[in-house]
ModelCIF file with pLDDT and N, C-alpha, C, O atoms, coordinates in Angstrom:
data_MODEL
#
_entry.id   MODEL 
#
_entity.id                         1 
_entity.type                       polymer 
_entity.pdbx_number_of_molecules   1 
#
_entity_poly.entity_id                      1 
_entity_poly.type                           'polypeptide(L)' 
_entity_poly.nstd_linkage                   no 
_entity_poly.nstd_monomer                   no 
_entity_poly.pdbx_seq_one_letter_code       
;(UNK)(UNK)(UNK)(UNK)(UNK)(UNK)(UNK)(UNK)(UNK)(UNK)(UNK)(UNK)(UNK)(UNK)(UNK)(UNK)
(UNK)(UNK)(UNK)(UNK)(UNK)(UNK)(UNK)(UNK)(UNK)(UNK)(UNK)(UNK)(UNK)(UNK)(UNK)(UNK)
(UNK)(UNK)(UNK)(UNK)(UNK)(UNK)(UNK)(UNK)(UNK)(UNK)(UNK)(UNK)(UNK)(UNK)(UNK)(UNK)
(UNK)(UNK)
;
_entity_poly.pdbx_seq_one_letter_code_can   XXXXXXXXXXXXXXXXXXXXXXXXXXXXXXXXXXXXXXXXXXXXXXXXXX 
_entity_poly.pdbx_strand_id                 A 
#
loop_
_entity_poly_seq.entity_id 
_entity_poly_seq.num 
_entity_poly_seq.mon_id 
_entity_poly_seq.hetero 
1 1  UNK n 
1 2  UNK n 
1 3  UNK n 
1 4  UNK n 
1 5  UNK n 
1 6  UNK n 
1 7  UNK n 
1 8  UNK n 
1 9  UNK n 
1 10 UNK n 
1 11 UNK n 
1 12 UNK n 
1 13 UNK n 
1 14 UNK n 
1 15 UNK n 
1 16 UNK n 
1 17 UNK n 
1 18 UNK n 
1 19 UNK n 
1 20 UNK n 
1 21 UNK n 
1 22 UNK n 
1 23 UNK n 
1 24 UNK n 
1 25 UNK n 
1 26 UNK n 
1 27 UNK n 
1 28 UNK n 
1 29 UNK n 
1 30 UNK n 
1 31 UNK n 
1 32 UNK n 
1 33 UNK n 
1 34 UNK n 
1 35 UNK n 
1 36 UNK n 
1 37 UNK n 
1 38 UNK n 
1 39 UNK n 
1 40 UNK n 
1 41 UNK n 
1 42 UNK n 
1 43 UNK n 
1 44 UNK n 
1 45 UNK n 
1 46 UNK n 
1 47 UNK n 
1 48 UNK n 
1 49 UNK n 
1 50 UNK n 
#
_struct_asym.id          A 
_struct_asym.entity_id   1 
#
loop_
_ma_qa_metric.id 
_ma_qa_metric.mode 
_ma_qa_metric.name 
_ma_qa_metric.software_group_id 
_ma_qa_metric.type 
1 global pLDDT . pLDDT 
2 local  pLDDT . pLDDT 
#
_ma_qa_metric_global.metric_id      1 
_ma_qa_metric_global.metric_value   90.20 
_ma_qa_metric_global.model_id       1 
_ma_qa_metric_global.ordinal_id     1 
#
loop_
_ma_qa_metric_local.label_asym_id 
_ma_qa_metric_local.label_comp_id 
_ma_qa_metric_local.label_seq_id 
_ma_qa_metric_local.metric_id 
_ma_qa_metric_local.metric_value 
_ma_qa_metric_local.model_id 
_ma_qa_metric_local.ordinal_id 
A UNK 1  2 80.00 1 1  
A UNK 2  2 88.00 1 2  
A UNK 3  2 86.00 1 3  
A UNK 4  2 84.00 1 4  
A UNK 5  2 87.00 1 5  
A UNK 6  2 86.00 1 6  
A UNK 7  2 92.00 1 7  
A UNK 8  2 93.00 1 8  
A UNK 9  2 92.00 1 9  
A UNK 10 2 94.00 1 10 
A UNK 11 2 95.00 1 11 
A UNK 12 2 94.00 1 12 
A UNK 13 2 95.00 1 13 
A UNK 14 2 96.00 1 14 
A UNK 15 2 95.00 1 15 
A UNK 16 2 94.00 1 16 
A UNK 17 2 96.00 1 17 
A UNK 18 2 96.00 1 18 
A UNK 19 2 96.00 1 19 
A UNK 20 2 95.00 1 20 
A UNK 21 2 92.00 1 21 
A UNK 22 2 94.00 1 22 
A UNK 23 2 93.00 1 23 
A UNK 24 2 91.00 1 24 
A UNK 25 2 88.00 1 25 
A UNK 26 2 89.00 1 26 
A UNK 27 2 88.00 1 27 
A UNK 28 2 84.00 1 28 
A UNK 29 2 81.00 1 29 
A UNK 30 2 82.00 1 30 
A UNK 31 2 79.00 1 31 
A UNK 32 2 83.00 1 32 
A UNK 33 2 85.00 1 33 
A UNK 34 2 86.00 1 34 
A UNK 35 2 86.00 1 35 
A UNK 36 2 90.00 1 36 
A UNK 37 2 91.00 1 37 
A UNK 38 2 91.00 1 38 
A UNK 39 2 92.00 1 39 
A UNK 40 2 95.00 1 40 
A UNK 41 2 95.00 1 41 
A UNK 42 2 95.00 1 42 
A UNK 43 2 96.00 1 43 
A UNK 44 2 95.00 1 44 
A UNK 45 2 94.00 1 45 
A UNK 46 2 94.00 1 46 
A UNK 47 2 94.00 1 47 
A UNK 48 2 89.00 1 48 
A UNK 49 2 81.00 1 49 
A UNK 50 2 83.00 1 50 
#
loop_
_atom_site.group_PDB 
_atom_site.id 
_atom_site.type_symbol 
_atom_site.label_atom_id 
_atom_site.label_alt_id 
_atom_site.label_comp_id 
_atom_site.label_asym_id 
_atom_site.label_entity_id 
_atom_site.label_seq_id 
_atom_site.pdbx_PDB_ins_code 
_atom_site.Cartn_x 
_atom_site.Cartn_y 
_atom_site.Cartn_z 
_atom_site.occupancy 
_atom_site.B_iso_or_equiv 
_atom_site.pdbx_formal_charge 
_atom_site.auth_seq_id 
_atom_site.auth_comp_id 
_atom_site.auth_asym_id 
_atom_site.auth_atom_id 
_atom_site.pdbx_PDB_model_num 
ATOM 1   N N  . UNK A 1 1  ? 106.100 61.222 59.341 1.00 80.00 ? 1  UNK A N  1 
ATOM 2   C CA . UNK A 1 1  ? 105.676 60.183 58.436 1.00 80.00 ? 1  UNK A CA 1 
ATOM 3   C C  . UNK A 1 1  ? 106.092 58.799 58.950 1.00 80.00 ? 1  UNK A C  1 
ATOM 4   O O  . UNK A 1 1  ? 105.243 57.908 58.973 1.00 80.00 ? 1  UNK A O  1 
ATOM 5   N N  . UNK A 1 2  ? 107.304 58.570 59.351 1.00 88.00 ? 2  UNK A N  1 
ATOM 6   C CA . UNK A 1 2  ? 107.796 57.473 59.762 1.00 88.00 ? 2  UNK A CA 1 
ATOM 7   C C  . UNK A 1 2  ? 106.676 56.851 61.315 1.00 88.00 ? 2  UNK A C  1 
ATOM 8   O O  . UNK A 1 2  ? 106.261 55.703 61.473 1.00 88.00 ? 2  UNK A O  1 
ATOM 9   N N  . UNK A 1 3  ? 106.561 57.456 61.779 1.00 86.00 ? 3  UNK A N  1 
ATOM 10  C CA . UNK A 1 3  ? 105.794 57.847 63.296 1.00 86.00 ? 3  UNK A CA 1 
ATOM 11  C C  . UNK A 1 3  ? 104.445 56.868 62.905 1.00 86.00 ? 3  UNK A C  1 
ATOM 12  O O  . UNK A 1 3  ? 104.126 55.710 63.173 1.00 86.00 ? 3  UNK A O  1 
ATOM 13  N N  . UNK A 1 4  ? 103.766 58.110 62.034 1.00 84.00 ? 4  UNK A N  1 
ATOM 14  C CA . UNK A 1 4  ? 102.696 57.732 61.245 1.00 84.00 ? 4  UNK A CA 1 
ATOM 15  C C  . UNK A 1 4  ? 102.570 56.170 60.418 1.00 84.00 ? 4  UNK A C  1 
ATOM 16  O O  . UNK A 1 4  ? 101.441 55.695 60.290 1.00 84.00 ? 4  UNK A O  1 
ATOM 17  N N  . UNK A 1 5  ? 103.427 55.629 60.029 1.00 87.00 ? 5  UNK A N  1 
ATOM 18  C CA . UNK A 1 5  ? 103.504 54.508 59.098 1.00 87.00 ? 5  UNK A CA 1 
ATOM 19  C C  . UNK A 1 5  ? 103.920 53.504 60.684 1.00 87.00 ? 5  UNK A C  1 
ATOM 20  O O  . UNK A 1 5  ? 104.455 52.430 60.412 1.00 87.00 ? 5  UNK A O  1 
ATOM 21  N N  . UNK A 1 6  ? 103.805 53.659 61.561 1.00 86.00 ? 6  UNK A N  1 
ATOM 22  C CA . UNK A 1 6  ? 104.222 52.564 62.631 1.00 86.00 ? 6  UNK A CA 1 
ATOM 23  C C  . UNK A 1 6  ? 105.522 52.504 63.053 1.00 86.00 ? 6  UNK A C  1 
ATOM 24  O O  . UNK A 1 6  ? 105.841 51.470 63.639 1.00 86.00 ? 6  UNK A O  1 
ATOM 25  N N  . UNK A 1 7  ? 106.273 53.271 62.919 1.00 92.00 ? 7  UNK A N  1 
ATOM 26  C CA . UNK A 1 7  ? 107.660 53.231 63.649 1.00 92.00 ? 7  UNK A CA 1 
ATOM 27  C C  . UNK A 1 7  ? 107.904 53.465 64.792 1.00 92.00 ? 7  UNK A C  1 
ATOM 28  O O  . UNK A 1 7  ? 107.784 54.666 65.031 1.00 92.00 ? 7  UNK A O  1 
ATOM 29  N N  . UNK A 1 8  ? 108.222 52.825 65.702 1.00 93.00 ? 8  UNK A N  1 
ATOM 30  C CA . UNK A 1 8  ? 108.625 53.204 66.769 1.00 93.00 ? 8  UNK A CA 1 
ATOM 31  C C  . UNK A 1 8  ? 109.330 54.277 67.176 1.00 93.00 ? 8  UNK A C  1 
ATOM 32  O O  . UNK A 1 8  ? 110.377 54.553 66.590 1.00 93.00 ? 8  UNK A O  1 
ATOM 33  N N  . UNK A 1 9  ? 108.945 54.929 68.073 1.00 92.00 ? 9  UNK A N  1 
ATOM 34  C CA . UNK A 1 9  ? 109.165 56.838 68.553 1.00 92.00 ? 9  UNK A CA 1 
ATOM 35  C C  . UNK A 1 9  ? 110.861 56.520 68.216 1.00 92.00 ? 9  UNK A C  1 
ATOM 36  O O  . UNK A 1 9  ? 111.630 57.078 67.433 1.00 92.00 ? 9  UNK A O  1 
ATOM 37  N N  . UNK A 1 10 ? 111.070 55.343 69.198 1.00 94.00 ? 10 UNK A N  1 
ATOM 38  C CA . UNK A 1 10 ? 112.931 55.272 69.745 1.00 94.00 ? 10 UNK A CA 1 
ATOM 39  C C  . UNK A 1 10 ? 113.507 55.024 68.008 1.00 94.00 ? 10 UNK A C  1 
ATOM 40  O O  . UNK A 1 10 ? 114.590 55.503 67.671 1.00 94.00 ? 10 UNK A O  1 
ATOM 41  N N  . UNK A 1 11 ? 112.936 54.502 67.351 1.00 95.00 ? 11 UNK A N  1 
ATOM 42  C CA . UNK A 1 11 ? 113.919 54.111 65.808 1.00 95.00 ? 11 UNK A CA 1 
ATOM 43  C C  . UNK A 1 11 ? 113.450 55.166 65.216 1.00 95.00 ? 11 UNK A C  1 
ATOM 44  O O  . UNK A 1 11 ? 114.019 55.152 64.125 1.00 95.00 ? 11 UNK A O  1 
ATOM 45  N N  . UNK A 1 12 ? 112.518 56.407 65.264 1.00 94.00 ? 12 UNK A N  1 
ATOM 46  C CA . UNK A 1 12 ? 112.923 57.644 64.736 1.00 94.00 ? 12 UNK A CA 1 
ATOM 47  C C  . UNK A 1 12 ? 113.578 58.373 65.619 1.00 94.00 ? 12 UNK A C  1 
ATOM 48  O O  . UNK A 1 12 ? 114.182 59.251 65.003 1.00 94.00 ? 12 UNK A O  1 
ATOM 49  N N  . UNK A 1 13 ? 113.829 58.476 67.191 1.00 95.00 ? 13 UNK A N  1 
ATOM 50  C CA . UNK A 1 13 ? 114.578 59.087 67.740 1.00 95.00 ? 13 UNK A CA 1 
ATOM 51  C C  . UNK A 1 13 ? 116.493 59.221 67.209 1.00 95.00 ? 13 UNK A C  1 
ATOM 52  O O  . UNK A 1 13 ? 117.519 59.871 67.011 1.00 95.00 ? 13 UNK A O  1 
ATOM 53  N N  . UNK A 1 14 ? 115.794 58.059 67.236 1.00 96.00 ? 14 UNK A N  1 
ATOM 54  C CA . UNK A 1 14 ? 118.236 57.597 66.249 1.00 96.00 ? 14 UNK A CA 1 
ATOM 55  C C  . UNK A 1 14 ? 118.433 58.189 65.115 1.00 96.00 ? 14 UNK A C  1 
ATOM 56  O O  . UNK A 1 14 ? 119.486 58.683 64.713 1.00 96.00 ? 14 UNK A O  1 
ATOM 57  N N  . UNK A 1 15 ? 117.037 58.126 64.394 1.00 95.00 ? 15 UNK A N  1 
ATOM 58  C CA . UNK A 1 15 ? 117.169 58.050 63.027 1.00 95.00 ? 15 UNK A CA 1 
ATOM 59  C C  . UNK A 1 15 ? 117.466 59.646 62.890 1.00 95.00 ? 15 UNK A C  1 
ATOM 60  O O  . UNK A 1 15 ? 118.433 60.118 62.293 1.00 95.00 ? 15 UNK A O  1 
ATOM 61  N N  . UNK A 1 16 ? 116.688 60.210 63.401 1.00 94.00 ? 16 UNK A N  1 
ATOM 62  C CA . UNK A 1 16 ? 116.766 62.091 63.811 1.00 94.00 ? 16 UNK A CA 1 
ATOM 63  C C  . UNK A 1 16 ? 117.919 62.162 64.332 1.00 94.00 ? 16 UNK A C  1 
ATOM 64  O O  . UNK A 1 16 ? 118.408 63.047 63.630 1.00 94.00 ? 16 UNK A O  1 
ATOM 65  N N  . UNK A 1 17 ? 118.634 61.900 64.985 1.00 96.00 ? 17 UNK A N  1 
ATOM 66  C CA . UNK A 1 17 ? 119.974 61.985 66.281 1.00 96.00 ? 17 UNK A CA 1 
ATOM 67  C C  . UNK A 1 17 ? 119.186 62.819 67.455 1.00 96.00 ? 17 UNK A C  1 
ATOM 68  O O  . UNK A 1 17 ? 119.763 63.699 68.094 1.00 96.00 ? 17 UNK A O  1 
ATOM 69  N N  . UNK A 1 18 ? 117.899 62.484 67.667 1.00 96.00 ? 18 UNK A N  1 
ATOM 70  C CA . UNK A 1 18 ? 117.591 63.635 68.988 1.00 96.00 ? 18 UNK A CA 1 
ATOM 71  C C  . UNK A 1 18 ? 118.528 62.670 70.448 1.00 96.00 ? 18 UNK A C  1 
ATOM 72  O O  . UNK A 1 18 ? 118.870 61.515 70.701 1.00 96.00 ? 18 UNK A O  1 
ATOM 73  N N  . UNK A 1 19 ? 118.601 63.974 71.045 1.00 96.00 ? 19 UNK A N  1 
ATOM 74  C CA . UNK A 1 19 ? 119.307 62.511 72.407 1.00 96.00 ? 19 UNK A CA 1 
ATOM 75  C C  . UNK A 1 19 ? 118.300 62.073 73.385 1.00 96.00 ? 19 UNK A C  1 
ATOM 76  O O  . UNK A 1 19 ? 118.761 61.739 74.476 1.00 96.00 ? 19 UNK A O  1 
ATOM 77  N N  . UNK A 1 20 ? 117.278 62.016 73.265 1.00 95.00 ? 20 UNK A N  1 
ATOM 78  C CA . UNK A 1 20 ? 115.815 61.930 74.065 1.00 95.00 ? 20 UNK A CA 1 
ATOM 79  C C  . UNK A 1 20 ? 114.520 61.707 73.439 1.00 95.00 ? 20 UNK A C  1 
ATOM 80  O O  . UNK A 1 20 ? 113.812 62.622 73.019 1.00 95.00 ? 20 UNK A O  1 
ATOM 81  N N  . UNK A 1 21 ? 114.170 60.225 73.376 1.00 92.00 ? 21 UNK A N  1 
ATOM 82  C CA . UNK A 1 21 ? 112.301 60.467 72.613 1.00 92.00 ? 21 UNK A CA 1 
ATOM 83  C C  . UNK A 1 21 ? 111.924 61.311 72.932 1.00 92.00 ? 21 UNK A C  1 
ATOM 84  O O  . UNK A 1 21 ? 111.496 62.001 72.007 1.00 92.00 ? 21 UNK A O  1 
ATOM 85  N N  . UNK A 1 22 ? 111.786 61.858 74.185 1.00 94.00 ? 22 UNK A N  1 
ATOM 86  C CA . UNK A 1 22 ? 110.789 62.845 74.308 1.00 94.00 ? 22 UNK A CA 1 
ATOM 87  C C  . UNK A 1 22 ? 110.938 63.918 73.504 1.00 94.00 ? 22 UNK A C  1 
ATOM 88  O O  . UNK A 1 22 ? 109.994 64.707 73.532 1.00 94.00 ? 22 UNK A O  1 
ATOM 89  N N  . UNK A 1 23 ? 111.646 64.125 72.950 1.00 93.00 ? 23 UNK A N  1 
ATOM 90  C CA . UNK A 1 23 ? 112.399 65.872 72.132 1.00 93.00 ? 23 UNK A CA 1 
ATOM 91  C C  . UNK A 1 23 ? 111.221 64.947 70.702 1.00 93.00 ? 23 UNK A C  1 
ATOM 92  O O  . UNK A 1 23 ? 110.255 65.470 70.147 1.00 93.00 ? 23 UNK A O  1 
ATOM 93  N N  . UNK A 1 24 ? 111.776 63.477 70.456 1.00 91.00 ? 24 UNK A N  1 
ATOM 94  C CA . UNK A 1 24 ? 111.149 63.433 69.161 1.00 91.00 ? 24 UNK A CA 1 
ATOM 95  C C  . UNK A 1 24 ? 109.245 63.435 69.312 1.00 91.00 ? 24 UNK A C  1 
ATOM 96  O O  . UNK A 1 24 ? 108.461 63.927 68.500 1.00 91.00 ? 24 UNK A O  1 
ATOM 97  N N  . UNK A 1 25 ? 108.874 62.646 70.744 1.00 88.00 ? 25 UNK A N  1 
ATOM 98  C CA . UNK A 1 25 ? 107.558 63.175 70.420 1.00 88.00 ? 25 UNK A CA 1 
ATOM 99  C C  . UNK A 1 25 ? 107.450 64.395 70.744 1.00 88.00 ? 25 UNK A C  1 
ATOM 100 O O  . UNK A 1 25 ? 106.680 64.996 69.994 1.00 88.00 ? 25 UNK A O  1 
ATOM 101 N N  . UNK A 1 26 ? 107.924 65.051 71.592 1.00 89.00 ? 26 UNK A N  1 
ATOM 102 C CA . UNK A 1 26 ? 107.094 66.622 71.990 1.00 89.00 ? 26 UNK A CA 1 
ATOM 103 C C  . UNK A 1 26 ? 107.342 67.165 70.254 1.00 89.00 ? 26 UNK A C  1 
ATOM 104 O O  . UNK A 1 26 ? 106.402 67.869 69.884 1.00 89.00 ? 26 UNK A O  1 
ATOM 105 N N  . UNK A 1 27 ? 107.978 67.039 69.623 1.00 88.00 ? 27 UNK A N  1 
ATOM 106 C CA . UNK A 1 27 ? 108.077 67.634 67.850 1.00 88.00 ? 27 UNK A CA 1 
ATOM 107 C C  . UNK A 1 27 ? 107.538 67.093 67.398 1.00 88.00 ? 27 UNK A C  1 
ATOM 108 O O  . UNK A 1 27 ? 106.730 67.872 66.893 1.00 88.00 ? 27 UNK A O  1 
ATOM 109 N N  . UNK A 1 28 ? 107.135 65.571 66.936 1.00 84.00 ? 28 UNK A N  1 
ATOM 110 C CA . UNK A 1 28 ? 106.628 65.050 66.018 1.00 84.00 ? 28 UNK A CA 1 
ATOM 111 C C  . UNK A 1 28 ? 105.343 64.250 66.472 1.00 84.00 ? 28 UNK A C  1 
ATOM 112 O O  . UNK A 1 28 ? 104.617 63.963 65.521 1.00 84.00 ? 28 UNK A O  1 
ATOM 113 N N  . UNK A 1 29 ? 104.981 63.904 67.475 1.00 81.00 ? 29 UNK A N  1 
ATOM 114 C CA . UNK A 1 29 ? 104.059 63.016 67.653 1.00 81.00 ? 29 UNK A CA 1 
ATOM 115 C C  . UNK A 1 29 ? 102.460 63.787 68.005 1.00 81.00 ? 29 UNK A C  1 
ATOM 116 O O  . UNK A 1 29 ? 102.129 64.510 68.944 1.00 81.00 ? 29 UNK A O  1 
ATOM 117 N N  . UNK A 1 30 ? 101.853 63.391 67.080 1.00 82.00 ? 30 UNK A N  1 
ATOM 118 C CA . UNK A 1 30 ? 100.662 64.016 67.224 1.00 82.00 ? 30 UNK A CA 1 
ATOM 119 C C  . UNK A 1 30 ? 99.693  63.398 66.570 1.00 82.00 ? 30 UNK A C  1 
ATOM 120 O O  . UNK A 1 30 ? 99.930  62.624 65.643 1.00 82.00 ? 30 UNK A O  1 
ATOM 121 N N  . UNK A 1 31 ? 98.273  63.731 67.070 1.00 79.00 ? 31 UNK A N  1 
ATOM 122 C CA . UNK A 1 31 ? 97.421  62.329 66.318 1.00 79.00 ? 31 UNK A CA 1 
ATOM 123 C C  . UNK A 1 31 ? 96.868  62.974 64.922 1.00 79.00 ? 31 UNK A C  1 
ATOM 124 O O  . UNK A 1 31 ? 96.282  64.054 64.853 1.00 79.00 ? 31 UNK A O  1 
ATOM 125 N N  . UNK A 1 32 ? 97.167  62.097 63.804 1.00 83.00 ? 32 UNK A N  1 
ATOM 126 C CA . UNK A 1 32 ? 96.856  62.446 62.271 1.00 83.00 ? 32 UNK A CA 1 
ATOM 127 C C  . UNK A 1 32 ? 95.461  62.175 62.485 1.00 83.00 ? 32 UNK A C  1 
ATOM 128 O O  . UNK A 1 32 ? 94.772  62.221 63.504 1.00 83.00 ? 32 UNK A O  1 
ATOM 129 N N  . UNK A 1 33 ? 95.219  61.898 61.360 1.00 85.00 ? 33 UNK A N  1 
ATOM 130 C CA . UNK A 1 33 ? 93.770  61.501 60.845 1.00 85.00 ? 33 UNK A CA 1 
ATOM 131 C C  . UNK A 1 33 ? 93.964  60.129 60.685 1.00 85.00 ? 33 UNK A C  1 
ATOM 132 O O  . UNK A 1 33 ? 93.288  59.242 61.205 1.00 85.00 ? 33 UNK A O  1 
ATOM 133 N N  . UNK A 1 34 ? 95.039  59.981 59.850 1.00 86.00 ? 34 UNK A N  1 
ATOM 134 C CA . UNK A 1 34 ? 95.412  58.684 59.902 1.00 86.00 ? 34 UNK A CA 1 
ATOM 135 C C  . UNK A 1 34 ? 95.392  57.525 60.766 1.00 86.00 ? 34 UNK A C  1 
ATOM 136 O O  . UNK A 1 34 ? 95.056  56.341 60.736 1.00 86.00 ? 34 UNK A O  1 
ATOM 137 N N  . UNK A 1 35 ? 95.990  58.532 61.691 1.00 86.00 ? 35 UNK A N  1 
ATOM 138 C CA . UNK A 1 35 ? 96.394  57.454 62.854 1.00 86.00 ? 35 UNK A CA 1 
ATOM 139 C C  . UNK A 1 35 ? 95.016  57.409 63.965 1.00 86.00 ? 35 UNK A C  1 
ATOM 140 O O  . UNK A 1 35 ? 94.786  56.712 64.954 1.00 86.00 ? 35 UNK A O  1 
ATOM 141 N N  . UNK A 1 36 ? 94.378  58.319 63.394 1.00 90.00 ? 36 UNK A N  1 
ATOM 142 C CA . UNK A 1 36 ? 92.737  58.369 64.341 1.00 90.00 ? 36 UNK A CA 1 
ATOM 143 C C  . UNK A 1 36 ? 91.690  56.896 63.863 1.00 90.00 ? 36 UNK A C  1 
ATOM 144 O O  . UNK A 1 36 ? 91.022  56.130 64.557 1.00 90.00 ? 36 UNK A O  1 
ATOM 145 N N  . UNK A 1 37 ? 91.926  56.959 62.431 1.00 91.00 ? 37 UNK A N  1 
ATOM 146 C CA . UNK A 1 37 ? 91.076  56.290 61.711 1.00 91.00 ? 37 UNK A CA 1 
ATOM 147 C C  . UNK A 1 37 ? 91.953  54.790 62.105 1.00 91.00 ? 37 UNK A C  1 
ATOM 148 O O  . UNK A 1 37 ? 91.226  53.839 62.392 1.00 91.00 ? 37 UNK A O  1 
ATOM 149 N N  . UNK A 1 38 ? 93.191  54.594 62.125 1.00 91.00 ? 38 UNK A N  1 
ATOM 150 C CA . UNK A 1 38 ? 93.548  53.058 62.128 1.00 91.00 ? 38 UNK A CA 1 
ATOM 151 C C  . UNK A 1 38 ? 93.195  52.869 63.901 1.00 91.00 ? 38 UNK A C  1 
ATOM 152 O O  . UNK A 1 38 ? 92.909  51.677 64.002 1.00 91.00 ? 38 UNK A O  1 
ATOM 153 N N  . UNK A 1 39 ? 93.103  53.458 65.184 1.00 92.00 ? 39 UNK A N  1 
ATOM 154 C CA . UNK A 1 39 ? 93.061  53.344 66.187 1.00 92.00 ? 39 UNK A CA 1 
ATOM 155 C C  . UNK A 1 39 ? 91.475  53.012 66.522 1.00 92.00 ? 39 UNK A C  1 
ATOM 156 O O  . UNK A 1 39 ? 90.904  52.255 67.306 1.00 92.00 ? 39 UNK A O  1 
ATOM 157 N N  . UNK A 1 40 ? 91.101  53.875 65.621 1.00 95.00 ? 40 UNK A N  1 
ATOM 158 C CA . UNK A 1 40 ? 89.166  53.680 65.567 1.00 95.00 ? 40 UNK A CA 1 
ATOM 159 C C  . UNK A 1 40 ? 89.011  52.527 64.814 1.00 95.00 ? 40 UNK A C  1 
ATOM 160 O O  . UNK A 1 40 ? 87.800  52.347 64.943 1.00 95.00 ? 40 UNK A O  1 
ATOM 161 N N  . UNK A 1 41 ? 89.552  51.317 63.878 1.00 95.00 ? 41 UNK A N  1 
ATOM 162 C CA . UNK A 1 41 ? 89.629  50.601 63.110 1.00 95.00 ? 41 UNK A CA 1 
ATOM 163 C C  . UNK A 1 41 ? 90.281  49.049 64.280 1.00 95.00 ? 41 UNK A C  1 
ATOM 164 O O  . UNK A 1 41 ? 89.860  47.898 64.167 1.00 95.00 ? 41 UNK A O  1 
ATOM 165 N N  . UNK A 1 42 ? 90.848  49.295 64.820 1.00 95.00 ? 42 UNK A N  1 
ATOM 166 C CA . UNK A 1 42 ? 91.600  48.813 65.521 1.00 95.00 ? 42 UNK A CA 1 
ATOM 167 C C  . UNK A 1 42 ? 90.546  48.464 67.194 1.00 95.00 ? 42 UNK A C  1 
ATOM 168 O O  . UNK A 1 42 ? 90.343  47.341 67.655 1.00 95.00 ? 42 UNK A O  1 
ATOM 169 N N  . UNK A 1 43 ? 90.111  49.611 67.713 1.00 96.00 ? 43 UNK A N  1 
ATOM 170 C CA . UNK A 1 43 ? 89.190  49.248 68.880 1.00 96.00 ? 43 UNK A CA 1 
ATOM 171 C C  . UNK A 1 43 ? 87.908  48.560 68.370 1.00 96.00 ? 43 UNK A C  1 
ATOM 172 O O  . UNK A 1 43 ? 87.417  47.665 69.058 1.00 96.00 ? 43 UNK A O  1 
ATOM 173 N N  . UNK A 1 44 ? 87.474  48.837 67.485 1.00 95.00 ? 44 UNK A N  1 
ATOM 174 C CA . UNK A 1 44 ? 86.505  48.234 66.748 1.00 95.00 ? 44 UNK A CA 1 
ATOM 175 C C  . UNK A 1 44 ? 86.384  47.091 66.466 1.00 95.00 ? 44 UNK A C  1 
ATOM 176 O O  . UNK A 1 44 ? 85.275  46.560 66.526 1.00 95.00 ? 44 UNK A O  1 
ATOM 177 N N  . UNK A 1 45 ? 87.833  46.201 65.965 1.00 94.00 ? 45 UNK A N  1 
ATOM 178 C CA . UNK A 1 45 ? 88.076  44.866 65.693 1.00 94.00 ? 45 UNK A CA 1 
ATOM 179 C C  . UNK A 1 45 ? 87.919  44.130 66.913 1.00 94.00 ? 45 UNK A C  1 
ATOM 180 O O  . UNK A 1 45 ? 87.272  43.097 67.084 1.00 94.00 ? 45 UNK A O  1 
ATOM 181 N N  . UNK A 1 46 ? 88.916  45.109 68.136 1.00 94.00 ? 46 UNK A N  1 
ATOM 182 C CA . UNK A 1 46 ? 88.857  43.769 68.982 1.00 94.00 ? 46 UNK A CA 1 
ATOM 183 C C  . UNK A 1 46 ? 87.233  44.189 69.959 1.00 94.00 ? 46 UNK A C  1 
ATOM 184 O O  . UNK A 1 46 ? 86.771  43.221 70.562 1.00 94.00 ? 46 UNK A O  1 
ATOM 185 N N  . UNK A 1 47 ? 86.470  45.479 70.091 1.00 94.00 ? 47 UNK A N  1 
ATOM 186 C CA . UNK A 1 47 ? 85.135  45.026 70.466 1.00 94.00 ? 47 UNK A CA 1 
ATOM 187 C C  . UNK A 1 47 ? 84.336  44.329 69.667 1.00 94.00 ? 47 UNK A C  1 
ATOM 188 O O  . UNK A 1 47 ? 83.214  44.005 70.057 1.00 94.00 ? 47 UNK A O  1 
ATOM 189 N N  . UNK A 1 48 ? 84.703  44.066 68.686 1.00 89.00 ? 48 UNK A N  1 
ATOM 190 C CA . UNK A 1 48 ? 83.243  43.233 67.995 1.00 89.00 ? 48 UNK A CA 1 
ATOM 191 C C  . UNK A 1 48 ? 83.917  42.077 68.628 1.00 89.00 ? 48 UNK A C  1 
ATOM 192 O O  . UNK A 1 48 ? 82.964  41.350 68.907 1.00 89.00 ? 48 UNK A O  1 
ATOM 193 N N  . UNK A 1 49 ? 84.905  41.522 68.989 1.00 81.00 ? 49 UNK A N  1 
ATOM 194 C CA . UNK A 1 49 ? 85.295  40.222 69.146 1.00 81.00 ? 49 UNK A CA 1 
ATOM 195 C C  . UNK A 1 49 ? 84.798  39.693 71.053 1.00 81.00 ? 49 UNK A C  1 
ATOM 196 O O  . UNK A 1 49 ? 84.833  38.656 71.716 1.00 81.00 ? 49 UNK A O  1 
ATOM 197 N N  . UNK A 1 50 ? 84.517  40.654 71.197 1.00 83.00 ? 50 UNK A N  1 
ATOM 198 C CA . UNK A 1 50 ? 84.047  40.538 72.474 1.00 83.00 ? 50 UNK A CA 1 
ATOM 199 C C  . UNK A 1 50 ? 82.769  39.999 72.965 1.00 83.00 ? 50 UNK A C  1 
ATOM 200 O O  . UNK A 1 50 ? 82.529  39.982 74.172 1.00 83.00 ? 50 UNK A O  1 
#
């Protein structure tokens, strides 16, 4: 959730105590729907600006 809402991997890495982002994305990082739709929302803004 934190991931998801824009947090940076490393300030949930602490926040978890993993001793390595990578431990926190290989567990947690994966693409929602959510995060599909704001990335598709997001390329969109800056091609129309093009």
């Amino acid at each position: 959730m934190l991931i998801e809402s824009g947090q940076p991997t490393k300030t949930v890495q602490k926040r978890l105590g993993h001793s390595r982002s990578a431990i926190t994305e290989d567990r947690y990082v994966h693409l929602t729907q959510k995060m599909a739709r704001d990335a598709a929302d997001i390329f969109n803004s800056i091609a129309k600006d093009l």
